[in-house]
C-alpha positions as CSV (number, residue, x, y, z in Angstrom):
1,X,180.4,10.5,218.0
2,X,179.6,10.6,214.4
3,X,175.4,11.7,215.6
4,X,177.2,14.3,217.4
5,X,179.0,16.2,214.7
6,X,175.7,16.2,212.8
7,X,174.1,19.9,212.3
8,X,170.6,20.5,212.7
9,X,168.6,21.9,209.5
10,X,167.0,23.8,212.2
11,X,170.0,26.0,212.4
12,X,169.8,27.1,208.8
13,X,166.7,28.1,208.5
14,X,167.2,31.8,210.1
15,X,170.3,32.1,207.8
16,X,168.9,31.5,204.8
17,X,165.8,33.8,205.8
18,X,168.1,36.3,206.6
19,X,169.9,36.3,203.6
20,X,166.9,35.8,201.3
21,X,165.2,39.0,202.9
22,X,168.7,40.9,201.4
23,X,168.6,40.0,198.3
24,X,164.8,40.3,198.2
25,X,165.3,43.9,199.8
26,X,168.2,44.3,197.2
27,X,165.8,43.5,194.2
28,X,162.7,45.3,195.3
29,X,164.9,48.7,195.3
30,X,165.6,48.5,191.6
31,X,162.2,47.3,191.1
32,X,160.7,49.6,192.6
33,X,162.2,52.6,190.8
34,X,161.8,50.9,187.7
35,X,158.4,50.9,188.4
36,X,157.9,54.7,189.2
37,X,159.8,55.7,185.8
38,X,157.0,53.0,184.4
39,X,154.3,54.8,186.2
40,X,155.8,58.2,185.5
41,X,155.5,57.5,181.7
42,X,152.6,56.0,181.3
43,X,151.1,59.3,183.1
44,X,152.8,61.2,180.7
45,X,151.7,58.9,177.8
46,X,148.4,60.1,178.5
47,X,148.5,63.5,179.4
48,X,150.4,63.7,175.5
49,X,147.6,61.8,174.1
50,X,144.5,63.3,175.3
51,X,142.1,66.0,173.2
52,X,144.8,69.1,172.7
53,X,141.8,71.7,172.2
54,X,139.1,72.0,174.0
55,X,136.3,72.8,170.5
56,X,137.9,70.6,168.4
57,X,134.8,68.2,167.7
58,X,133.1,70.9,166.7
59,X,135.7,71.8,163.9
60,X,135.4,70.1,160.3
61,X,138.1,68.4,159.0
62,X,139.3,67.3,155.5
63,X,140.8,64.3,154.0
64,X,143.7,66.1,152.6
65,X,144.1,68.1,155.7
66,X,145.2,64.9,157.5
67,X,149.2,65.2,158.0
68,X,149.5,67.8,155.4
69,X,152.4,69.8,156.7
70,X,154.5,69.8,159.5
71,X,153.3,72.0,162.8
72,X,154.8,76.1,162.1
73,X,154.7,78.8,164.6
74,X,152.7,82.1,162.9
75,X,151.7,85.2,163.9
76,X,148.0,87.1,162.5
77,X,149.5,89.7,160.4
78,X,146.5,91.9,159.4
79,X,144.0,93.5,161.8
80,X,141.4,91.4,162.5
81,X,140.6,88.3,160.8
82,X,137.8,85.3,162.1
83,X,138.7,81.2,163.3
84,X,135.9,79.7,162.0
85,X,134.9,76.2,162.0
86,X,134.8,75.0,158.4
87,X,135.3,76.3,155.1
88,X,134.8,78.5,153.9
89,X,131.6,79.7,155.7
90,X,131.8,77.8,159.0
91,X,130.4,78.9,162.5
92,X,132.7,82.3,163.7
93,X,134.4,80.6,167.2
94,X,136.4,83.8,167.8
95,X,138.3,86.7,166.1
96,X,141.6,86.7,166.1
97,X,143.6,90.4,165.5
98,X,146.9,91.4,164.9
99,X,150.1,89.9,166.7
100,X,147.8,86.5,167.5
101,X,150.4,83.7,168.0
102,X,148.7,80.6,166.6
103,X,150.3,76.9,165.5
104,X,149.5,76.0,161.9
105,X,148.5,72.2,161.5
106,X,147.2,71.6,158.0
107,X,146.2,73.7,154.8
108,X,143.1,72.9,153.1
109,X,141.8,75.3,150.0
110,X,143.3,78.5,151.1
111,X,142.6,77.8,154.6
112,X,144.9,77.1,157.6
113,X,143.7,74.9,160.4
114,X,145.3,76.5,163.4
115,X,145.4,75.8,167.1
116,X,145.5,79.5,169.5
117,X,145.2,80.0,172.8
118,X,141.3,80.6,174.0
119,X,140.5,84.3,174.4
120,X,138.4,83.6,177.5
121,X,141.0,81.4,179.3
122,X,144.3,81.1,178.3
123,X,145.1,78.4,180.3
124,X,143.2,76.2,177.3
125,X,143.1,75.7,173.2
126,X,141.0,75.9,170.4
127,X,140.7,74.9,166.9
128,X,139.8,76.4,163.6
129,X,140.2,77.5,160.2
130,X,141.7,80.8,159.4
131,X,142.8,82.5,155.9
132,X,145.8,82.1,154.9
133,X,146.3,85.7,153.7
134,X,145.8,86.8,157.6
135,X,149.5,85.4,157.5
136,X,151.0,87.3,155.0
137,X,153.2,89.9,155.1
138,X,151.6,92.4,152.9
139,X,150.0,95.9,153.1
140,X,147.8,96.9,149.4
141,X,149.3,99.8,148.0
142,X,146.5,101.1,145.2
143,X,147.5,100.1,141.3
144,X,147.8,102.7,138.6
145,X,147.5,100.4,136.3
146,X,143.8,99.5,134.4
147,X,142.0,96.6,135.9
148,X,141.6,94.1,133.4
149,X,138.1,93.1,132.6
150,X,136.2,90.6,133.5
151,X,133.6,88.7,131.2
152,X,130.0,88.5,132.8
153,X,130.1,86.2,135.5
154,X,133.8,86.8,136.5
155,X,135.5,88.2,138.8
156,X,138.4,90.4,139.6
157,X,141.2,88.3,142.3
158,X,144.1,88.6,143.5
159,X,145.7,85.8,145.2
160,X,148.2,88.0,148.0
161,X,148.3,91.9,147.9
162,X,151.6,91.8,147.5
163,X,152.7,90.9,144.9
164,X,149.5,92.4,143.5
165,X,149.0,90.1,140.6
166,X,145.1,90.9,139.6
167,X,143.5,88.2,137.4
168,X,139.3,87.1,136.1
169,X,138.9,84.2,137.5
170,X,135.1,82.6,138.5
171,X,133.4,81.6,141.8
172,X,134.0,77.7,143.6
173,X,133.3,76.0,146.7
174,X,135.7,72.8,145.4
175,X,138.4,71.9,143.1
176,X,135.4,70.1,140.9
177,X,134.2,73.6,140.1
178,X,137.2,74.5,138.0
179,X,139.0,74.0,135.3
180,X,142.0,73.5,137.0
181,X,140.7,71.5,139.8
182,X,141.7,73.9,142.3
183,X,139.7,76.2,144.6
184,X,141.6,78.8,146.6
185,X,141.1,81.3,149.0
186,X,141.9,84.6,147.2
187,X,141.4,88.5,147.7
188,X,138.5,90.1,145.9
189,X,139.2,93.6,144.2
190,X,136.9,96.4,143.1
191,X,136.3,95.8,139.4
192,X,137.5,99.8,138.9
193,X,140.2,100.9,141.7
194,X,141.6,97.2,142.1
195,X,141.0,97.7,146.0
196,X,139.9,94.7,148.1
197,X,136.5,94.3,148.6
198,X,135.0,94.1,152.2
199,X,137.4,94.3,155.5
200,X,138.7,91.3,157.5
201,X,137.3,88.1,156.1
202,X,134.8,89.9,154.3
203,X,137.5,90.7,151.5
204,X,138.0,86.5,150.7
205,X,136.3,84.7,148.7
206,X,136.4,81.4,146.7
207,X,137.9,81.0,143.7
208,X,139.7,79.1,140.8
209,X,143.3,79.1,140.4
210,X,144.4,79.7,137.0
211,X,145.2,76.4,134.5
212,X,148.5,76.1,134.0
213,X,149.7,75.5,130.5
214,X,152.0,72.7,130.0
215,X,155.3,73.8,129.1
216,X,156.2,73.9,125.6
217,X,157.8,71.1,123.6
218,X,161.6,70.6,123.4
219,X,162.3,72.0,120.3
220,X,164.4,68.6,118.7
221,X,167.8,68.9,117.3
222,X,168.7,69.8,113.7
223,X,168.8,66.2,112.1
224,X,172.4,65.4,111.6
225,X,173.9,65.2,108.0
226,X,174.2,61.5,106.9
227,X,177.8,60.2,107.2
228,X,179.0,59.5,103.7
229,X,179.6,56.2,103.4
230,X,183.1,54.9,102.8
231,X,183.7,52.3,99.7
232,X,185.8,49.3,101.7
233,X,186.1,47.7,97.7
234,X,189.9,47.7,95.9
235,X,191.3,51.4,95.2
């Protein structure tokens, strides 16, 4: 009687298949979506990280342009200025005129590295370096004032045309070559009317900055008048 009531382990084994193949279809579900928002980002991942123009090994780049300021929308605010690929005298890669739209990426002696769509296809990008006076805001209006003079060598600047703030200053291609240890772009005026010289990029050139003087000392207060001293002895 007791052999009777025994089960065989035969009747199990489609049970526990059965039940493993739910919980196995169960976990494959949220595997599998897991797996397509895995897939899905690691496409992504590197779409973000591959080559964002299509020139830029062609474009020079600068130690302190690495990181130095945060990505800002611009627009080209005079009529024609060029994208070149180093500066200042790099290769022209195309000329960009007024109401371009470009991304500004770093700033490196006057210059903006900037990424625009390409002229040719503007499905794709391109790199380069563009003045950063083609940004500004600023029409010349002619000076009545004199020009100051320049000692041989010099030359008449101004660093924006507005404000117009003419100055002698000397040729650079780096910081080294100045004083001041900074090389700029700037605008370069007629020694006589003040009016820039050249049209486009034609009218910037290299030059120093000015040295800044140190500010002058704190004048120190008026010594105070010795306290009179007080007699602590018998009265």
């Amino acid at each position: 009687m007791q052999a009777n009531r025994r089960t065989s382990p035969v009747m199990f084994v489609p049970v526990f298949l059965g039940l493993a193949a739910i919980l196995t279809g169960c976990h494959k579900k949220g595997t599998d979506a897991a797996d397509a928002a895995a897939e899905a980002g690691a496409v992504a991942a590197v779409v973000d990280a591959g080559p964002e123009t299509t020139n830029e090994a062609q474009v020079t780049r600068y130690k302190d342009d690495e990181k130095s300021m945060d990505r800002a929308d611009a627009t080209v605010k005079v009529a024609k200025t060029n994208a070149i690929t180093a500066v200042p005298m790099g290769a022209v890669i195309t000329s960009l005129t007024k109401g371009d739209a470009v991304t500004e990426l770093a700033l490196h002696n006057g210059y903006y590295l900037v990424i625009f769509a390409d002229p040719k296809d503007p499905t794709k990008k391109l790199m380069g370096w563009v003045v950063k006076q083609a940004f500004d805001d600023a029409t010349y209006v002619p000076a009545k004032k004199t020009m100051p003079a320049c000692a041989a060598g010099g030359i008449l600047v101004t660093n924006a045309l507005s404000p117009f703030m003419p100055r002698c200053t000397t040729h650079c291609t780096k910081g080294a070559d100045c004083a001041s240890k900074m090389c700029d772009s700037v605008v370069q005026l007629d020694p006589k009317t003040g009016a820039p010289v050249g049209e486009g990029s034609a009218q910037y050139t290299q030059a120093c900055e000015a040295v800044i003087a140190p500010p002058p000392p704190t004048p120190s207060s008026a010594p105070t008048a010795a306290t009179p001293k007080v007699d602590a002895g018998k009265h």
